[in-house]
TORLO-649783 format. One line per field, with one value per residue (C-alpha): residue in one letter; residue number from 1; x, y, z. Coordinates in pm, whole numbers, padded with zeros to 5 digits. Example, Ala and Ser with C-alpha at 12.3 -4.5 7.8 and 13.67 -1.06 7.14 Angstrom:
REM TORLO-649783
aa <- (A, S)
i <- (1, 2)
east <- (01230, 01367)
north <- (-00450, -00106)
up <- (00780, 00714)
//
This chain:
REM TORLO-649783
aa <- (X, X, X, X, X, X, X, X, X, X, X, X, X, X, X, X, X, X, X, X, X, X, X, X, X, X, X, X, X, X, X, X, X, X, X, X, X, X, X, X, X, X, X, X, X, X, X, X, X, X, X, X, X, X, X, X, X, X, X, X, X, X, X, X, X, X, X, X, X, X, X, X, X, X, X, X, X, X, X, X, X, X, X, X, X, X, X, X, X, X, X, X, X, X, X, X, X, X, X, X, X, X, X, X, X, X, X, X, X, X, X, X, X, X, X, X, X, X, X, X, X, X, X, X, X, X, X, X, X, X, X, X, X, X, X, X, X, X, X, X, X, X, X, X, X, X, X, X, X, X, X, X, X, X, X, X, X, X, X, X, X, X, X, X, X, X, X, X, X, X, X, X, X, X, X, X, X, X, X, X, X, X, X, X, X, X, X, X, X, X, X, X, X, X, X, X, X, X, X, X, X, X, X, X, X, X, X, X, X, X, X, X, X, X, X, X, X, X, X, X, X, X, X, X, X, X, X, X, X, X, X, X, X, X, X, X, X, X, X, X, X, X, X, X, X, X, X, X, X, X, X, X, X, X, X, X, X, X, X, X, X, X, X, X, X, X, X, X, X, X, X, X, X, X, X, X, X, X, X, X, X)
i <- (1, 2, 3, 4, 5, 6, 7, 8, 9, 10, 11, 12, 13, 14, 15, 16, 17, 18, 19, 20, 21, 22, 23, 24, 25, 26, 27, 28, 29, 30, 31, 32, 33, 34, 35, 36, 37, 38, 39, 40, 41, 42, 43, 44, 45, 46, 47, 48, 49, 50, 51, 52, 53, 54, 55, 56, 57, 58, 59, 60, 61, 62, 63, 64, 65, 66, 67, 68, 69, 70, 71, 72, 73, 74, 75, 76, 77, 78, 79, 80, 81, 82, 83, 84, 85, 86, 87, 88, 89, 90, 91, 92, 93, 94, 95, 96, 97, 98, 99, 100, 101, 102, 103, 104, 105, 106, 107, 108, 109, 110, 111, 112, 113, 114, 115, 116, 117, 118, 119, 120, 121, 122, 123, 124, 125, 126, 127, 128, 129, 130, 131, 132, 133, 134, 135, 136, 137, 138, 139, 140, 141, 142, 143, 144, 145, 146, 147, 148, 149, 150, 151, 152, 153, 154, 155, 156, 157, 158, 159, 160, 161, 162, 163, 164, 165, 166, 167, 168, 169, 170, 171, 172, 173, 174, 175, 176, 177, 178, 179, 180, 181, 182, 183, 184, 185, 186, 187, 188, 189, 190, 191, 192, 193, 194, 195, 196, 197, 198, 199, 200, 201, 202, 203, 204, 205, 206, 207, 208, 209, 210, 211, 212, 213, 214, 215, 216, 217, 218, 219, 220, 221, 222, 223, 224, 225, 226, 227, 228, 229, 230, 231, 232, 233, 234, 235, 236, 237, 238, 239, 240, 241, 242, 243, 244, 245, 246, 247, 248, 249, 250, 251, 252, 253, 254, 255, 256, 257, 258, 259, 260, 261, 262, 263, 264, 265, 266, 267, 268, 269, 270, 271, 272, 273, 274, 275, 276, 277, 278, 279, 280, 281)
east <- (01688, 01820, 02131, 02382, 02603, 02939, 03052, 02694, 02669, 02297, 02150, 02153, 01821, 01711, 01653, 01394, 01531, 01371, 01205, 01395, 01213, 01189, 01234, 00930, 00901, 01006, 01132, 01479, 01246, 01086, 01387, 01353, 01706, 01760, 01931, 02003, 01897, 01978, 02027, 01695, 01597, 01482, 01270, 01314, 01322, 01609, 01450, 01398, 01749, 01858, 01632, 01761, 02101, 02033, 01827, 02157, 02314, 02107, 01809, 01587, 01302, 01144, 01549, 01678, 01328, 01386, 01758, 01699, 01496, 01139, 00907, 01002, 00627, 00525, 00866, 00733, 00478, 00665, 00971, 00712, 00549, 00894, 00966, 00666, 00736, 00864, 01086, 01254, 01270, 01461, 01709, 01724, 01816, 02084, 02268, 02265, 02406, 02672, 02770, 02803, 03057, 03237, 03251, 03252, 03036, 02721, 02413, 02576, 02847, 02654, 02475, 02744, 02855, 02539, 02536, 02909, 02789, 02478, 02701, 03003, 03091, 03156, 03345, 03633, 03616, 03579, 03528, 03406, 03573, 03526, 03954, 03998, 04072, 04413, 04295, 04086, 04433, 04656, 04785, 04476, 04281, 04538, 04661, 04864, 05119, 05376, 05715, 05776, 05557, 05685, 06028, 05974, 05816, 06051, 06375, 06112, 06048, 06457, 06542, 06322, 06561, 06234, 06372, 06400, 06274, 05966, 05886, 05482, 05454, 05093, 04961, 05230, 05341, 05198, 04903, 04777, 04531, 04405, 04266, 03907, 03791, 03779, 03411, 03516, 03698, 03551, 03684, 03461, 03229, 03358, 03226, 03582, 03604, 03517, 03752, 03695, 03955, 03993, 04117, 04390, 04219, 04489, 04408, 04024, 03812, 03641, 03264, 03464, 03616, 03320, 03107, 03448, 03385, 03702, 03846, 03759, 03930, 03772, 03819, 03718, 03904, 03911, 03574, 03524, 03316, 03080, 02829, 02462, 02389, 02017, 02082, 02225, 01947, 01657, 01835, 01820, 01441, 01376, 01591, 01452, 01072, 01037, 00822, 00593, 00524, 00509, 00231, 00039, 00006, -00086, -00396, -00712, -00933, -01286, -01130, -01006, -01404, -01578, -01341, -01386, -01791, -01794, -01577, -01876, -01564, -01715, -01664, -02002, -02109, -02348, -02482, -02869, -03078, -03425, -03542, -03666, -03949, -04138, -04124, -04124, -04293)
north <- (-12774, -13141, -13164, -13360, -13588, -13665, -13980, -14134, -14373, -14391, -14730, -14881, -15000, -15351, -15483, -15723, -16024, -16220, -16545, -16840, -17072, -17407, -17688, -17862, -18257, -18448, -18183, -18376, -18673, -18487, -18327, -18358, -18492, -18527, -18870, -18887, -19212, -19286, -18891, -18875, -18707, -18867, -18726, -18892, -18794, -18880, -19183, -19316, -19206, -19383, -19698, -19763, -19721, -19992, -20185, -20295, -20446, -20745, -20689, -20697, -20445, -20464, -20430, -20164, -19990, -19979, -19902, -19618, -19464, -19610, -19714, -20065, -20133, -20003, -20143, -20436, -20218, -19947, -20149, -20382, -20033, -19860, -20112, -20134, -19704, -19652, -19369, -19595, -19876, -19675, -19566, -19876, -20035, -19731, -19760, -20160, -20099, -19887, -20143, -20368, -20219, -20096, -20481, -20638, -20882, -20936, -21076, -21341, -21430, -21496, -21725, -21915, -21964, -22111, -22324, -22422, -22561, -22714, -22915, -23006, -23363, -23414, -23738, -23485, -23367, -23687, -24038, -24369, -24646, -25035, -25214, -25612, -25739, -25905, -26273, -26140, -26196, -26433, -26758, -26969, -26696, -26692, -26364, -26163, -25941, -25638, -25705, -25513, -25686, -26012, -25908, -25775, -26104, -26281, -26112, -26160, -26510, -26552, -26359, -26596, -26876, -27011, -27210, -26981, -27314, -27333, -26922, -26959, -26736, -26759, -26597, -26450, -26099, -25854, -25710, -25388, -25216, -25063, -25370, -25477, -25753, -26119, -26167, -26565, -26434, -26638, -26402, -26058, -26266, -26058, -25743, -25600, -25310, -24945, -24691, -24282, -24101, -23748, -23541, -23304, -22995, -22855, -22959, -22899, -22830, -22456, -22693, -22893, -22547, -22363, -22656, -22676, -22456, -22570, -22809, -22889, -23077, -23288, -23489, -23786, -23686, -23462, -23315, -23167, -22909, -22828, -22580, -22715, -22792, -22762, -22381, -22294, -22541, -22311, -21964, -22112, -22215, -21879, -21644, -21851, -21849, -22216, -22222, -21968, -22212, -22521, -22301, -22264, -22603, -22682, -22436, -22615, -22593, -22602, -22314, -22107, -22136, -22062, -21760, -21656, -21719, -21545, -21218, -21251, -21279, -21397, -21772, -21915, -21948, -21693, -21793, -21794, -21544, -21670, -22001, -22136, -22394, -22062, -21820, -21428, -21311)
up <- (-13244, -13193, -13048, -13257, -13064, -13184, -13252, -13294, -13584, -13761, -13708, -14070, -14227, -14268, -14605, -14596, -14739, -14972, -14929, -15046, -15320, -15211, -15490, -15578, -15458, -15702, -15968, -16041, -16091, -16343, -16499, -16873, -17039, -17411, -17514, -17899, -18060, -18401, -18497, -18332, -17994, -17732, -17376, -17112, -16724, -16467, -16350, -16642, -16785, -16440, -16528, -16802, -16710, -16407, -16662, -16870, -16561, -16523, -16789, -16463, -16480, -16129, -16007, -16225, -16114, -15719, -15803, -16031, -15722, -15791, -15513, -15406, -15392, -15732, -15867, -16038, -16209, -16334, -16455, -16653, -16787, -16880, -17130, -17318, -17352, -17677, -17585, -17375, -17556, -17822, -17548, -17431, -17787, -17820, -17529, -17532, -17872, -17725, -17472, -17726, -17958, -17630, -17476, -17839, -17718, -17984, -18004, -18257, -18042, -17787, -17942, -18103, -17807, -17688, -18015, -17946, -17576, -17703, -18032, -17801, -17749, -17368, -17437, -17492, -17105, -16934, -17077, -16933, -17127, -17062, -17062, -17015, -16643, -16596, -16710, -17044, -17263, -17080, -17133, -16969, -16876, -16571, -16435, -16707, -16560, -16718, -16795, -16470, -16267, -16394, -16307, -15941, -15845, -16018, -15782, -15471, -15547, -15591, -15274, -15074, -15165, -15409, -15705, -15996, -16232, -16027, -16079, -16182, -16515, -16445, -16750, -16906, -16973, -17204, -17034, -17209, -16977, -17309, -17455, -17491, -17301, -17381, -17496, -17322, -17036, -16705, -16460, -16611, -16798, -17101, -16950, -16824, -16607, -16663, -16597, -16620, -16821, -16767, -17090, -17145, -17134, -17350, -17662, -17660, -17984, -17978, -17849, -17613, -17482, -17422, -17262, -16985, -16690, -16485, -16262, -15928, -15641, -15443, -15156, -15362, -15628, -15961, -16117, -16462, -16426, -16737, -16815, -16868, -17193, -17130, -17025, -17381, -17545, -17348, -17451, -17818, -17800, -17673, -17947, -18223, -18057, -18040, -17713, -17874, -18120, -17931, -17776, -18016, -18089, -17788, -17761, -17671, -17960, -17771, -17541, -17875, -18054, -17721, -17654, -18044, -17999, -17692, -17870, -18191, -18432, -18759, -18810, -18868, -18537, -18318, -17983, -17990, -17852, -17832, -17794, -18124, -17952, -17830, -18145, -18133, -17880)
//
């Protein structure tokens, strides 16, 4: 018989444990997700939930691609082949119409604001009029001076012990710097002198306030700063499909029936097969 020793504990048995399952490569790429659209579902797969996420940022395919997780050498590709997907395309549409009525910011007020910057008159930012020189309206065509100015050099020519009788008036006082020149004035020929006037941006019109894009201060002075009207004119051409048209008009006509020959679309005209001079054979 065994003997039985006291105080001995029976080894336990191992359980083999079981093998961990590793995840597949890529399987949260491929992760199907359900995104409603219109009462509708849609299928799409983490990237491209994650695309088109990055896609309403900037509207830039190739850069919503690399950051949704894409291959930054196959970026371009797949970014220009997500949008033509309808699936995506549908989520696309829904969630852009989501950000919209979040922002408030529509499609038409975006474009009126375009319009508003394309319409606006920058003569009410900044202004370069044409004013009379100092002998257009004086007595002679001599120098025309302010009341102020007349009355300075009046108590300088008096302070100098001058003779107040012999003051010169020159030409007068009255000098508007507002007038228009003297179309006979032999000092500026009757051209005058321009002068830029900067408006109060305070009282703009809704055109004149979207075209103003600030203030800025220079060493040489102030600048208006504006937005480009050619911008807003391009975004127009594009929303209402005015290059597409221009296009078209522009197609080469000897190109277009050579191409349409060359597809045997039926328009009269079928490139010959055998030469005529020689007959069947």
């Amino acid at each position: 018989m065994a003997k039985e020793f006291q105080g001995a504990k029976p080894t336990p048995k191992k359980t083999p444990s079981k093998p961990v399952a590793k995840k597949a490569a890529g399987s949260s790429a491929r992760a199907r997700n359900t995104v409603k659209v219109h009462n509708a579902e849609v299928v799409l797969t983490a990237l491209q939930v994650r695309f088109v996420e990055e896609y309403l940022v900037d509207l830039n395919a190739t850069q919503a691609a690399i950051r949704a997780g894409y291959s930054a050498k196959t970026a371009g590709v797949v970014g220009c082949e997500n949008l033509t997907k309808p699936n995506i395309q549908a989520a696309i549409a829904e969630a852009r119409q989501k950000q919209q009525e979040r922002t408030e910011i529509t499609a038409d007020r975006v474009l009126r604001e375009a319009w508003n910057q394309v319409t606006a008159d920058a003569r009410e930012l900044t202004e370069l009029i044409v004013v009379c020189c100092r002998h257009c309206h004086g007595d002679g065509h001599l120098r025309q001076r302010t009341e102020i100015e007349r009355d300075y050099a009046y108590a300088l020519w008096v302070a100098e012990g001058e003779d107040p009788d012999a003051f010169p008036e020159d030409g007068g006082v009255g000098f508007d710097s507002n007038r228009e020149p003297h179309s006979n004035c032999p000092e500026c020929g009757g051209h005058g002198y321009p002068r830029v006037v900067l408006k109060d941006t305070r009282k703009l019109s809704r055109g004149a306030a979207s075209l103003f894009a600030g203030v800025k201060q220079t060493k040489y002075g102030i600048e208006i700063q504006m937005h480009s009207k050619d911008a807003a004119m391009e975004k127009l051409f594009k929303h209402l499909g005015l290059y597409e048209k221009d296009n078209q008009q522009r197609v080469d006509p000897l190109a277009s029936l050579l191409h349409s020959i060359a597809n045997g679309n039926s328009n009269g005209f079928k490139p010959v097969a055998k030469d005529p001079e020689h007959g069947e054979d």
